[in-house]
MIFI-248064 format. One record per atom (N, C-alpha, C): residue in one letter; x, y, z. Coordinates in steps of 0.05 Angstrom, whole numbers, plus 32768, in hexadecimal, padded with zeros to 4 digits. Layout:
BEGIN
<a,<X,Y,Z>>;
...
END
This chain:
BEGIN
<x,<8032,834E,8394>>;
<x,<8033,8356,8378>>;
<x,<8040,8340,8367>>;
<x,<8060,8335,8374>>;
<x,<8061,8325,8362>>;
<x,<8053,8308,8362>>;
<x,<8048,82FF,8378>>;
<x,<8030,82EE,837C>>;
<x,<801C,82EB,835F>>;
<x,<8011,8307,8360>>;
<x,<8001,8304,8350>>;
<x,<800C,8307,8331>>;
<x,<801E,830B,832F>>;
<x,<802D,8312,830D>>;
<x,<8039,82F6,830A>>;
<x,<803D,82E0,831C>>;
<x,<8048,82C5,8315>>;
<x,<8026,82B7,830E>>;
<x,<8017,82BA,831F>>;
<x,<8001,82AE,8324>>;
<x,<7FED,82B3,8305>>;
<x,<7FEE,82D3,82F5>>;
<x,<7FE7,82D5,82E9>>;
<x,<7FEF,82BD,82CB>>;
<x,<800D,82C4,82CF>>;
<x,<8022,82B8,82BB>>;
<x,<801E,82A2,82B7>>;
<x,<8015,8295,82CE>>;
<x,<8011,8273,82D1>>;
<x,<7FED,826F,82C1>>;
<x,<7FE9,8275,82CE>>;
<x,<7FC7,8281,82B8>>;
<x,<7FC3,827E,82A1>>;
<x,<7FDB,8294,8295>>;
<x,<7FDA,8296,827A>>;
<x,<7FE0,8280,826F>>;
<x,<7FFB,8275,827A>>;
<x,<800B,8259,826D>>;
<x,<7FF8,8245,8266>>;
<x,<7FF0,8239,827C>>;
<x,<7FD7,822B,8278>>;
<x,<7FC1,8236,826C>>;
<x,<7FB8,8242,826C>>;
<x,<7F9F,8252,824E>>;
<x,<7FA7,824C,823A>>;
<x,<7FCA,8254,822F>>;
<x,<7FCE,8251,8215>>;
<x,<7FD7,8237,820B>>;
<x,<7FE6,8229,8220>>;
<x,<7FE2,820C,821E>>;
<x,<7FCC,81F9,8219>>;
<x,<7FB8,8200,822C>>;
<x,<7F9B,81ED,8229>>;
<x,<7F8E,81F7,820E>>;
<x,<7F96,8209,81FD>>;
<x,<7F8D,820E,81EB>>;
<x,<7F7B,81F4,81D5>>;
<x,<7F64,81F4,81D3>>;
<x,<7F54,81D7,81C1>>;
<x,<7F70,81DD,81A1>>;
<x,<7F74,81C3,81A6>>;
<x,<7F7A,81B9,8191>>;
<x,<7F71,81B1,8177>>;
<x,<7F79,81AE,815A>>;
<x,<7F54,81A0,814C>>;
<x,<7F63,8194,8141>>;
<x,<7F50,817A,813B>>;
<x,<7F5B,815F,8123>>;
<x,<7F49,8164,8118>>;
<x,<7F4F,814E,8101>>;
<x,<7F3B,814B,80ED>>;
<x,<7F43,812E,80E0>>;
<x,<7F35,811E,80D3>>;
<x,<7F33,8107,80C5>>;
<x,<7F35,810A,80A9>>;
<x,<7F3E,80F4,80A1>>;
<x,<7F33,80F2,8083>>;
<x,<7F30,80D7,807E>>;
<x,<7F21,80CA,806D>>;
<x,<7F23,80B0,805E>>;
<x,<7F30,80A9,804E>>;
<x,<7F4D,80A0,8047>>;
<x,<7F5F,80A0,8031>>;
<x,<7F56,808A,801E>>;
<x,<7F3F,8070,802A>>;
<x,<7F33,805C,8016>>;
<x,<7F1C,8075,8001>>;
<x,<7F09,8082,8012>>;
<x,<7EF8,8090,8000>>;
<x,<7F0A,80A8,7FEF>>;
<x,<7F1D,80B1,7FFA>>;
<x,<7F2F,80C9,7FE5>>;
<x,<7F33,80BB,7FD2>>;
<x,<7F47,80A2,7FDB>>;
<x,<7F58,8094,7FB5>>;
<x,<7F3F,8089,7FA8>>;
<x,<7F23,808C,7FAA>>;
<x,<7F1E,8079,7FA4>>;
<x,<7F0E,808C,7F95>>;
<x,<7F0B,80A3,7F9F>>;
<x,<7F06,80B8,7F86>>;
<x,<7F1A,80D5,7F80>>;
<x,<7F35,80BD,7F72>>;
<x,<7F44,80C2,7F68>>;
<x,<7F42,80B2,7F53>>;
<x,<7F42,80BB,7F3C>>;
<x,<7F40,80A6,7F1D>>;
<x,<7F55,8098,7F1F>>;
<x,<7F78,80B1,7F1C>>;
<x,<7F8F,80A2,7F13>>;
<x,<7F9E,808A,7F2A>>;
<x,<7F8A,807D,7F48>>;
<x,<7F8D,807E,7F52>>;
<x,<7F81,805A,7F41>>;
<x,<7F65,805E,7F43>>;
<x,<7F58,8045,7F32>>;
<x,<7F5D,8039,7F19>>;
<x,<7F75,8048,7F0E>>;
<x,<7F80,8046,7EF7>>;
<x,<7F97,8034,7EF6>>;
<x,<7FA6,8042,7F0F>>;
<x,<7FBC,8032,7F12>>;
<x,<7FB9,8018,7F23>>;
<x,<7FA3,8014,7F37>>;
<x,<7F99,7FFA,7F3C>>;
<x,<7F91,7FE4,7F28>>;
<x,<7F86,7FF2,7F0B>>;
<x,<7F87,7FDF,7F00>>;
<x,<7F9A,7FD1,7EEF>>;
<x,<7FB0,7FE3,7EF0>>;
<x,<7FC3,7FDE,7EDF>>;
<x,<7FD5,7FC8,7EEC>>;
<x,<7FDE,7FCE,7F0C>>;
<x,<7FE7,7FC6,7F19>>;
<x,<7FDF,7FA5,7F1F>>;
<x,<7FC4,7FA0,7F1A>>;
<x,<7FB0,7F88,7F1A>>;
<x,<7FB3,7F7E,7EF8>>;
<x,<7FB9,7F87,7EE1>>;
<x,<7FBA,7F82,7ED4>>;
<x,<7FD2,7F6D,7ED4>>;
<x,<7FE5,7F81,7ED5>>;
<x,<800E,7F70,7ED5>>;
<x,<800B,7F5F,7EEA>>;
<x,<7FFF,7F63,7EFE>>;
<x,<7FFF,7F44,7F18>>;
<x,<7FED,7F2F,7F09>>;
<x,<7FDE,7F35,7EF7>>;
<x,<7FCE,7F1B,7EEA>>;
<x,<7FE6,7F09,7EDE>>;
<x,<7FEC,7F23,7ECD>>;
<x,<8002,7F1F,7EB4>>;
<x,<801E,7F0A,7EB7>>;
<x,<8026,7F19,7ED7>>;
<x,<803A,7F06,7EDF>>;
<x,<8035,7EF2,7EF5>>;
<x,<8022,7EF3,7EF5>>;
<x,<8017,7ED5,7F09>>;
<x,<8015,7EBD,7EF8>>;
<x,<8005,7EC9,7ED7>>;
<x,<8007,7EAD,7ECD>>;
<x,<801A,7EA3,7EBF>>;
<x,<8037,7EBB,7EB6>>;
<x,<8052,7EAA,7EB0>>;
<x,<805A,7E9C,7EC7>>;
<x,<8055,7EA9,7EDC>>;
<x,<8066,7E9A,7F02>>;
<x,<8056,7E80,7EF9>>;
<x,<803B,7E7A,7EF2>>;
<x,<8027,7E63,7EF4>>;
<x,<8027,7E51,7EE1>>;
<x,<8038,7E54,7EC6>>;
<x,<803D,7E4C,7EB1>>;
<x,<8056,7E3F,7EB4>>;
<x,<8066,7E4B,7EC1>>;
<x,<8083,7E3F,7ECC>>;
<x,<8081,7E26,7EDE>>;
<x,<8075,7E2C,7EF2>>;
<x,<806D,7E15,7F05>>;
<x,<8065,7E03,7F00>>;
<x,<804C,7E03,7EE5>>;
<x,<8044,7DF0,7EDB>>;
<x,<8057,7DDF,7ECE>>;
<x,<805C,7DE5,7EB9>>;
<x,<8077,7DE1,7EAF>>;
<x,<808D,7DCB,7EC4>>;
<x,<8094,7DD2,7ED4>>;
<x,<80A4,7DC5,7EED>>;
<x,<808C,7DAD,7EF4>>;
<x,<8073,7DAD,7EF7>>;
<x,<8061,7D9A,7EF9>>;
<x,<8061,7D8A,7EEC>>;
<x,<805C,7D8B,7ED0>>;
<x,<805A,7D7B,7EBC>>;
<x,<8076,7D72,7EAE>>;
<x,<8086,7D84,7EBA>>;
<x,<80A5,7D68,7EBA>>;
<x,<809F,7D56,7ECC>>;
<x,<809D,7D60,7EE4>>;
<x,<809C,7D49,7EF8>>;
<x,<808C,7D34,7EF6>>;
<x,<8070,7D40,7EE7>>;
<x,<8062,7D22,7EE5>>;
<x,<8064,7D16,7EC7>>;
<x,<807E,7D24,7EB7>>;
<x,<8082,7D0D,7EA5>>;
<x,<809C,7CFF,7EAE>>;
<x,<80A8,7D06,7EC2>>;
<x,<80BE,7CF6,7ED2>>;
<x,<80B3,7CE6,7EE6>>;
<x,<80A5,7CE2,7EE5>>;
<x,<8090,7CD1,7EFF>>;
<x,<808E,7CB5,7EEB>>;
<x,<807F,7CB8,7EDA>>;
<x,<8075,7CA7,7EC1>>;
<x,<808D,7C96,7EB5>>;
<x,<80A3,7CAA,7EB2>>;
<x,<80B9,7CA0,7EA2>>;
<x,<80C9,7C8F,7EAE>>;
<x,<80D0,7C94,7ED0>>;
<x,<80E4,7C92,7EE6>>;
<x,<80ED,7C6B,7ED8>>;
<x,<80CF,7C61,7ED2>>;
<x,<80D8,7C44,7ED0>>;
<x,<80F2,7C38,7EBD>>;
<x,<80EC,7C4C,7EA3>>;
<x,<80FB,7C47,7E90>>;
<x,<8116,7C57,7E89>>;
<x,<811C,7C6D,7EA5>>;
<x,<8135,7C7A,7EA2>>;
<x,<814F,7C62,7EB1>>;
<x,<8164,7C79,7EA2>>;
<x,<8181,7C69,7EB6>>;
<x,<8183,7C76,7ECD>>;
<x,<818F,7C78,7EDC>>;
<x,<8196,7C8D,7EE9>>;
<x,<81A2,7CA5,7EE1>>;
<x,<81B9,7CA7,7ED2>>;
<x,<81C1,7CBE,7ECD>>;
<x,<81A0,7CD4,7EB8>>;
<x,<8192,7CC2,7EA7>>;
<x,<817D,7CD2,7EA2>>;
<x,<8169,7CD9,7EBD>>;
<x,<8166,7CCD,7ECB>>;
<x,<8156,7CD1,7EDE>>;
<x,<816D,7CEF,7EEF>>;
<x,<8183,7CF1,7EF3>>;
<x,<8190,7D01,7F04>>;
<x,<8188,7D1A,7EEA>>;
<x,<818C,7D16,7ED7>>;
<x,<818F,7D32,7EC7>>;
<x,<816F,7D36,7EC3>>;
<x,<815C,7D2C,7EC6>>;
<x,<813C,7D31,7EC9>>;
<x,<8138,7D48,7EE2>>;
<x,<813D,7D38,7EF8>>;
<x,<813E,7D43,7F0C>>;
<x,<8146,7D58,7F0E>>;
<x,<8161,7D62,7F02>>;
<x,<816B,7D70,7F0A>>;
<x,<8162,7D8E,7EF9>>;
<x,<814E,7D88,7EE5>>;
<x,<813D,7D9B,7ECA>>;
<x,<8128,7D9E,7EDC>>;
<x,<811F,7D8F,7EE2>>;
<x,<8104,7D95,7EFF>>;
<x,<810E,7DAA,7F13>>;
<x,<811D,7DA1,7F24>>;
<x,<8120,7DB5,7F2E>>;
<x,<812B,7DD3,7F2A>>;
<x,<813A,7DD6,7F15>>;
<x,<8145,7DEA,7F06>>;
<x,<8127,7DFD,7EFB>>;
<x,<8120,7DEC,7EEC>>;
<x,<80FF,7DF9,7EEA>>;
<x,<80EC,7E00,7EFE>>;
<x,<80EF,7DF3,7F12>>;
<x,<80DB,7DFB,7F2F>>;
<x,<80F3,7E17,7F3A>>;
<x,<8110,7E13,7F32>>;
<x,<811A,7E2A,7F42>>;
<x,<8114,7E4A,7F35>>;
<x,<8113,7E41,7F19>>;
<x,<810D,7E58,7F05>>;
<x,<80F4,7E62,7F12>>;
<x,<80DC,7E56,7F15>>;
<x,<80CA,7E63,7F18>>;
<x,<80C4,7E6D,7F3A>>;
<x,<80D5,7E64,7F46>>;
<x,<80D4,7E6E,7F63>>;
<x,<80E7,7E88,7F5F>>;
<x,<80F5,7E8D,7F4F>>;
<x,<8102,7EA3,7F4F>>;
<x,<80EE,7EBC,7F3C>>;
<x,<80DF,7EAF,7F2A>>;
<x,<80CD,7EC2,7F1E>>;
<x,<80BD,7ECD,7F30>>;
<x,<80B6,7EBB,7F3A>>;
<x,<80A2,7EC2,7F50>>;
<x,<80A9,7EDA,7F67>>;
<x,<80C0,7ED6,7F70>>;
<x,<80D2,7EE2,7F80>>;
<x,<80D4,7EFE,7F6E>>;
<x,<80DC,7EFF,7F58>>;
<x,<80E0,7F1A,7F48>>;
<x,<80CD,7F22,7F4A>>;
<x,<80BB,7F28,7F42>>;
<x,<8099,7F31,7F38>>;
<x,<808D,7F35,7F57>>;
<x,<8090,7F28,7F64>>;
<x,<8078,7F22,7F7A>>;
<x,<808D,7F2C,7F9B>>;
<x,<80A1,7F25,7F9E>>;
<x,<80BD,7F21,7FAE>>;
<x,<80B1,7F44,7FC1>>;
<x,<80C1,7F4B,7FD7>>;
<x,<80C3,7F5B,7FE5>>;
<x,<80C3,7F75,7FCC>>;
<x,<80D8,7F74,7FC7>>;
<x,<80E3,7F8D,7FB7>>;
<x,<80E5,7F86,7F8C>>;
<x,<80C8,7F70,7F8E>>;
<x,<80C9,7F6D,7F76>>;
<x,<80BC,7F81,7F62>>;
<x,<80BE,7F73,7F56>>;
<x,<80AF,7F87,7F37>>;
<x,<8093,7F9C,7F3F>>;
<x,<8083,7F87,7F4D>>;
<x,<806D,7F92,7F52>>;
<x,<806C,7FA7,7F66>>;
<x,<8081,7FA2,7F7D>>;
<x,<807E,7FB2,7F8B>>;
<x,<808D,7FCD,7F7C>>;
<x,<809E,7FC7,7F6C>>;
<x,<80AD,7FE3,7F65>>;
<x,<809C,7FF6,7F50>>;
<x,<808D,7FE2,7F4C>>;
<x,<8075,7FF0,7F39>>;
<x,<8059,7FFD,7F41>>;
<x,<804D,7FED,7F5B>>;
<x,<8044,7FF6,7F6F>>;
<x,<804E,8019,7F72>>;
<x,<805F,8025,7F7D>>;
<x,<8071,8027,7F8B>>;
<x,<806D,8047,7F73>>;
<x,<807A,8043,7F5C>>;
<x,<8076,8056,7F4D>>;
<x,<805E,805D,7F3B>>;
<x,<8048,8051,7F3C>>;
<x,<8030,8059,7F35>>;
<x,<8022,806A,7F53>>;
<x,<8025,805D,7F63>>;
<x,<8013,8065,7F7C>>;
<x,<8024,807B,7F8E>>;
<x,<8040,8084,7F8D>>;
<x,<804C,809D,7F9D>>;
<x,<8046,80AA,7F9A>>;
<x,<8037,80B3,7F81>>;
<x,<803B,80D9,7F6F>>;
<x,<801A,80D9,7F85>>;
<x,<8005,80C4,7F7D>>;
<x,<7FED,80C6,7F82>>;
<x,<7FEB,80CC,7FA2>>;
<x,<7FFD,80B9,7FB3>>;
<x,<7FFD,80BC,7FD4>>;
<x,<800F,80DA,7FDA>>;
<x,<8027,80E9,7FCE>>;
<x,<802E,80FD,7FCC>>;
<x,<8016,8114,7FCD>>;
<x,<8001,810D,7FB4>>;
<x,<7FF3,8122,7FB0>>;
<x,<7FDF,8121,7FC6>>;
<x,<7FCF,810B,7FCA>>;
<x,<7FC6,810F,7FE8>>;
<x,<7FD3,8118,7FFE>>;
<x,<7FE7,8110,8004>>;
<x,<7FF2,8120,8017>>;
<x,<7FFC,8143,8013>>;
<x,<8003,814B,8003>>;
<x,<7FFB,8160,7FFA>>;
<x,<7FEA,8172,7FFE>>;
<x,<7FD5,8167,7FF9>>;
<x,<7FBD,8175,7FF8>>;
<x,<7FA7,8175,8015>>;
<x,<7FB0,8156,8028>>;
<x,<7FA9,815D,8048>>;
<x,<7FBF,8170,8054>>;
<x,<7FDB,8170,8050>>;
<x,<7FE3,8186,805C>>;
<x,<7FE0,81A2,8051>>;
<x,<7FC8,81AA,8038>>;
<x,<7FC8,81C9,8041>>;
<x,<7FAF,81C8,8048>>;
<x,<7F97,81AD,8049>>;
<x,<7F84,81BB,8055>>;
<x,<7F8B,81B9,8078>>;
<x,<7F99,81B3,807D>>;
<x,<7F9E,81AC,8094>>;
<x,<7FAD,81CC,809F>>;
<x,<7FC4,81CE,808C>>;
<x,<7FC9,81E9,808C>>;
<x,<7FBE,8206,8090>>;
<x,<7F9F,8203,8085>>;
<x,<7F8D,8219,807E>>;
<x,<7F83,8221,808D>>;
<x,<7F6B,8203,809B>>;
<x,<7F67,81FC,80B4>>;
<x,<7F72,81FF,80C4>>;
<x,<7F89,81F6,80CE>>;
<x,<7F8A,81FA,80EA>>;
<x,<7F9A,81E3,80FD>>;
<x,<7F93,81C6,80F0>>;
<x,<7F93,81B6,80FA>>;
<x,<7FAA,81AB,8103>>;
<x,<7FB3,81A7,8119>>;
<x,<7FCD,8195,8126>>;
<x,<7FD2,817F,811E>>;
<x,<7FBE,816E,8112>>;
<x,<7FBA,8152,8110>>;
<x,<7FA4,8149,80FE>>;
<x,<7FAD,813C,80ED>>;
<x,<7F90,812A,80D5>>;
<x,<7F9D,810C,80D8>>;
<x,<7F83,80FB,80DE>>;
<x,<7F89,80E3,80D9>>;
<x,<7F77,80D1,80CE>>;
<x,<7F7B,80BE,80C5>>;
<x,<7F76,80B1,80AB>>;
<x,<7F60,809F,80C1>>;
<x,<7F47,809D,80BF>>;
<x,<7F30,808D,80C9>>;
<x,<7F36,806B,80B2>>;
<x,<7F38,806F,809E>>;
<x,<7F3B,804C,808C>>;
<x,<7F59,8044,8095>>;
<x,<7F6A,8051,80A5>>;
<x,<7F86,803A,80AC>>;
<x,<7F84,8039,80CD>>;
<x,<7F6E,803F,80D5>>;
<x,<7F73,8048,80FD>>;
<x,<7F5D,803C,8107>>;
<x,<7F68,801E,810D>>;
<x,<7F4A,800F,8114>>;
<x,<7F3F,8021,8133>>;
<x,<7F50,802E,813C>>;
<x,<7F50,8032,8152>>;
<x,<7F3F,804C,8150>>;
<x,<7F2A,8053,8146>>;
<x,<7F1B,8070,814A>>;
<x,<7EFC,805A,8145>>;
<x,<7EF3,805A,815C>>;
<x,<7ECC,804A,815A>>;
<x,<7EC0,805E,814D>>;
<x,<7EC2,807F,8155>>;
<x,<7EAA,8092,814B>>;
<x,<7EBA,80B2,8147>>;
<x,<7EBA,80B0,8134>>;
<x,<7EC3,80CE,812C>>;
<x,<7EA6,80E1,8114>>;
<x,<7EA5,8100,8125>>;
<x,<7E8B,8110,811A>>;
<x,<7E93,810D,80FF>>;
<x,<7E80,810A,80EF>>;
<x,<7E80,8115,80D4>>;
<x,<7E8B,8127,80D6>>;
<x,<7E89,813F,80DD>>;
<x,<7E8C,8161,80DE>>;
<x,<7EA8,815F,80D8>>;
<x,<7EBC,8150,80E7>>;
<x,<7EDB,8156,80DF>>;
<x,<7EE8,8143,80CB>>;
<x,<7ED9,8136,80BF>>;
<x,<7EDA,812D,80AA>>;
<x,<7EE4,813B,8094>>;
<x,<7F00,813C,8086>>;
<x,<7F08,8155,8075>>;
<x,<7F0E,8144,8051>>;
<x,<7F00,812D,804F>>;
<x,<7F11,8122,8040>>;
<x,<7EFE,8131,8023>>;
<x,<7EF3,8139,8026>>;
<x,<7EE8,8148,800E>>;
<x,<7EFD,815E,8004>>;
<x,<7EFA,8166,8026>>;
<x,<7F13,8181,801A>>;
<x,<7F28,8177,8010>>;
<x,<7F31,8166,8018>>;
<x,<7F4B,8163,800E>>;
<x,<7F49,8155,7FE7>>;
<x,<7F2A,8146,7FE1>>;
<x,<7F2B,8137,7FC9>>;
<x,<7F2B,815A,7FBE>>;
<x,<7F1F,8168,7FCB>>;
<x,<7F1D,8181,7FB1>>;
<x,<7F3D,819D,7FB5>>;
<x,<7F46,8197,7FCB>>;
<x,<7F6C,81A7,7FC9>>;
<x,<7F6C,8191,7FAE>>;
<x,<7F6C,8176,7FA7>>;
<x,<7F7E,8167,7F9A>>;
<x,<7F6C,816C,7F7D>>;
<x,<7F57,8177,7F74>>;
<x,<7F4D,817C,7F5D>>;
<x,<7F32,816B,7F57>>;
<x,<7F28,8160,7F6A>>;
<x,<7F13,814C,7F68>>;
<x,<7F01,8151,7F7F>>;
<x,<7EF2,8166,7F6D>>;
<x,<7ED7,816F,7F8B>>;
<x,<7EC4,815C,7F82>>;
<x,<7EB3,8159,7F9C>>;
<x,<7EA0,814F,7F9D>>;
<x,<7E8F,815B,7FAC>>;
END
């Protein structure tokens, strides 16, 4: 008897264990991409990187065209003009390596701007895969556009609709 009441027990464990699991996918390039405020702030974001690429590119130049009017000149300076030339050249090439660095840098402008246009939007996606995920069932959703590693996944568990329409944008 107790043979069979461990034997059963063991049965069960494994039944409720092997239980199928379910994933599901989504496309986070096709969701943001029908997301408006998503295309909105890409272009904004593309706008200010124009904007401060060509002060960063205006600066440089600048440091260029000292240098090649100190190139020209070099014949007719003293030295002490030639040391204080030089030393405007590079002062101006450092200015703009530091602009550059601001605006463009790890933790520059762009990224902090990046950063607060695009959280609320990646917030709300996520959001909205964890309740269909919630609703569903699912243990696991993973993103098919960042996972080179999936060759063939069914359409069928494909949820990224559901999730554009939890977020207010059915299609």
């Amino acid at each position: 008897m107790k043979k069979l009441t461990l034997t059963l027990l063991v049965i069960a464990a494994i039944a409720f264990g092997a239980r199928a699991q379910k994933f599901a996918l989504i496309d986070m390039e096709y969701i943001l991409k029908n997301v408006p405020s998503y295309e909105m702030a890409n272009e904004q974001l593309k706008q200010i990187s124009l904007r401060w690429q060509k002060e960063v590119e205006t600066k440089a130049n600048e440091a260029q065209t000292m240098y090649k009017s100190f190139q020209a000149d070099m014949v007719f300076l003293t030295d002490e003009q030639k040391t204080k030339r030089e030393q405007e050249i590079v002062a101006k090439e450092k200015e703009a390596t530091e602009l550059r660095y601001k605006y463009f840098g790890p933790e520059g402008e762009l990224y902090q701007k990046r950063q607060t246009l695009m959280e609320p939007i990646q917030n709300e996606v996520y959001t909205a895969v964890k309740k269909v995920s919630e609703e569903r069932g699912y243990q696991c959703i993973f993103d098919r556009a960042s996972s080179q590693n999936i060759i063939f996944a069914s359409p069928r568990i494909d949820v990224s609709n559901e999730v554009l329409a939890k977020m207010g944008y059915a299609k």
